[in-house]
C-alpha positions, 0 to 999 in steps of 0.5 A: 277890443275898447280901452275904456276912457281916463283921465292923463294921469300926471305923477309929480314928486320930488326926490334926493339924490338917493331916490328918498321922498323924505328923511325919518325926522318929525318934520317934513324934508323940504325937498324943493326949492320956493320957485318949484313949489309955485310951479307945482302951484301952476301945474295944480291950477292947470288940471281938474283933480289933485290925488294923494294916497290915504298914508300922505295925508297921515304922514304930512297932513297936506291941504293940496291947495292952489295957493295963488289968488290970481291962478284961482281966479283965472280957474273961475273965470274959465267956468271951473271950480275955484280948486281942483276936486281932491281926490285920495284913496284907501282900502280901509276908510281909516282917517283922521277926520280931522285932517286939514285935507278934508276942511280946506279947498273945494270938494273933496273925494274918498275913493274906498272899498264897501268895508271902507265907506262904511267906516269912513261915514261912521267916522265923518269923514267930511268927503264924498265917499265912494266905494268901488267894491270889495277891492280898490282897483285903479283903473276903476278908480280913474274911470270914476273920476273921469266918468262921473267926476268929469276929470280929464287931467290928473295930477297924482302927489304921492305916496310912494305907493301909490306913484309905483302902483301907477307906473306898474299898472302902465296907467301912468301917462307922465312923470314930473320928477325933481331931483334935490341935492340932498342925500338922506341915506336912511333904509327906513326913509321912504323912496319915491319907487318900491319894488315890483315889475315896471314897463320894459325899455327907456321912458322918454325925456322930454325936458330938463330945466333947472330951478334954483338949485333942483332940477326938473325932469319930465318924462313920458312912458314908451313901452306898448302895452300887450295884448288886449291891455292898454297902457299909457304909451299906446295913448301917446303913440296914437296920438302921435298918429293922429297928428302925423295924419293932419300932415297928409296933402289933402285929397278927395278920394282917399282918407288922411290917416297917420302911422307909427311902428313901435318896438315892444321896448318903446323904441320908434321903427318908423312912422308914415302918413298917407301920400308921404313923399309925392306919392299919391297912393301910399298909405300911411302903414305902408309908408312906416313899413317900407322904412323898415329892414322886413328882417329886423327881429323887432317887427314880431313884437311890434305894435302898429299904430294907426289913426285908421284902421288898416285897410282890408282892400284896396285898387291902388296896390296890391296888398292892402295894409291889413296883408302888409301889417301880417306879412310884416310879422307884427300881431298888435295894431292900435287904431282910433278910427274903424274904417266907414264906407266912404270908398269901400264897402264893408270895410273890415281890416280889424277882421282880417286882422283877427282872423290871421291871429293879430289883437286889434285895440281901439282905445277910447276918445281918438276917433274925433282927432282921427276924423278931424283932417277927413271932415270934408269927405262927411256927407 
């Protein structure tokens, strides 16, 4: 099974203490300080689309701009847009056309259903309305952008809604979240996160920095998806892989492939790449899994990350990475790179996997990173 292609999605908001997105007053709650409004400026100026859910517009009437002349500039200068594409969605078309939203920055999407791109163009909506049938589904969505719209980073900006469909969905590939000293304490304010069934285990906190009096906190979702599904840790984890096999010592008889063992709750087991610690014949599954206690009750719900698919045969050893991966326990691989000919074959580890009960998940747009340290066996 393939993952289709998407864009990073990056979630961004600011919050008080108690978790609310805003008080219940006539006018917006100021949650961040001046210095992070110009760092939001600078992430907005860093990607290729900005999104916000139709309930932002009509409660805060944004205009979701890059603000700084220079960063405009700079965005120009390296062939692209002045502004990032703006993107929001609704069921129902139904928007105030007059909305700043639509009249500032430069173009403008409304992603929507059939029922809603018949209002919105009955209303003028000033936007490029697109409906993506009957329902609005966010992975559609993303794979709109990132297909037809050419989006490959995606700032999201609110609601609350929308950020806790994301994140429920696993499609969610960061959060930027910056905590306000303030407390609001109204039940009917809004909350950055509503009710609902979000991935298992710990995210991973990457960074904390404090600006003016907030604080910044970047976080990164750990949770393997399962099955079939791919969530946005198993883009994380296989990238990871792809760069544990650039540390490979280089050889001329075998690939340069890298590995991660994963826990269903996010919790990293171990990881290897190929020829890891002078040992000329190692492959990098085997590797992650000789660091491992093979009684650890973890290895049956874990997923194995690969830069290459495990291998199906091999001279070196006896058990090819495929047996290793089964006789672990572990029924879930992720691979970026299905195994050519070059030294074996009819290569099929995805097959024997399969065949003893284990998903096997290619995710799009790995393969090149996984080829990049085995280009000189091309040819």
């Amino acid at each position: 099974m393939t993952g289709n292609p998407r864009p990073h999605v990056l979630l961004s908001a600011a919050v008080s203490l108690d978790g609310y997105l805003d008080d219940t007053g006539p006018e917006r709650l100021l949650l961040s300080s001046p210095a992070d409004f110009d760092r939001v400026d600078e992430v907005r100026a860093s990607v290729d689309a900005i999104l916000v859910g139709a309930g932002t517009i009509r409660a805060d009437n944004p205009r979701l701009l890059v603000n700084s002349a220079e960063r405009r500039a700079a965005r120009v200068a390296a062939g692209e847009a002045e502004y990032p594409l703006k993107v929001t969605v609704s069921g129902s078309g139904e928007l105030d056309p007059a909305a700043r939203f639509w009249h500032t920055g430069g173009e403008k999407v409304l992603l929507t259903t059939d029922d809603g791109a018949r209002r919105a163009r009955g209303l003028g909506i000033a936007a490029d309305v697109v409906s993506l049938g009957t329902v609005l589904d966010w992975q559609a969505a993303l794979e709109y952008l990132h297909d037809r719209r050419g989006v490959r980073r995606l700032m999201v900006e609110g609601g609350g809604t929308v950020h806790s469909q994301l994140l429920q969905q696993e499609l969610a590939d960061e959060l930027q979240l910056v905590l306000a000293p303030l407390l609001v304490g109204d039940p009917a304010a809004p909350r950055l996160f509503g009710p609902g069934a979000y991935q298992g285990g710990r995210l991973r906190l990457i960074e904390t920095r404090r600006i003016e009096d907030v604080v910044l906190m970047r976080y990164l979702p750990t949770a393997p998806g399962a099955g079939e599904r791919v969530a946005a840790a198993d883009r994380h984890w296989l990238g990871l892989a792809c760069e544990l096999a650039e540390l490979c010592p280089p050889s001329d008889t075998a690939f340069s492939v890298g590995a991660v063992v994963v826990a269903a709750d996010g919790s990293e087991l171990a990881r290897g790449f190929s020829r890891e610690g002078g040992d000329p014949v190692v492959h990098a599954e085997e590797a992650a899994l000789a660091k491992i206690d093979p009684d650890d009750p973890r290895l049956a719900g874990a997923t194995v990350y690969s830069s290459l698919e495990p291998c199906a045969r091999r001279a070196s050893r006896p058990a090819p990475c495929a047996r290793l991966i089964l006789d672990a326990g572990v029924r879930r691989v992720v691979t970026a790179w299905r195994e050519p000919d070059t030294f074996v074959a009819g290569a099929d580890g995805s097959g024997v996997l399969a065949a003893h009960g284990a998903v096997v998940v290619v995710p799009a747009g790995y393969e090149e990173r996984a080829k990049a340290p085995n280009r000189h066996l091309e040819g």
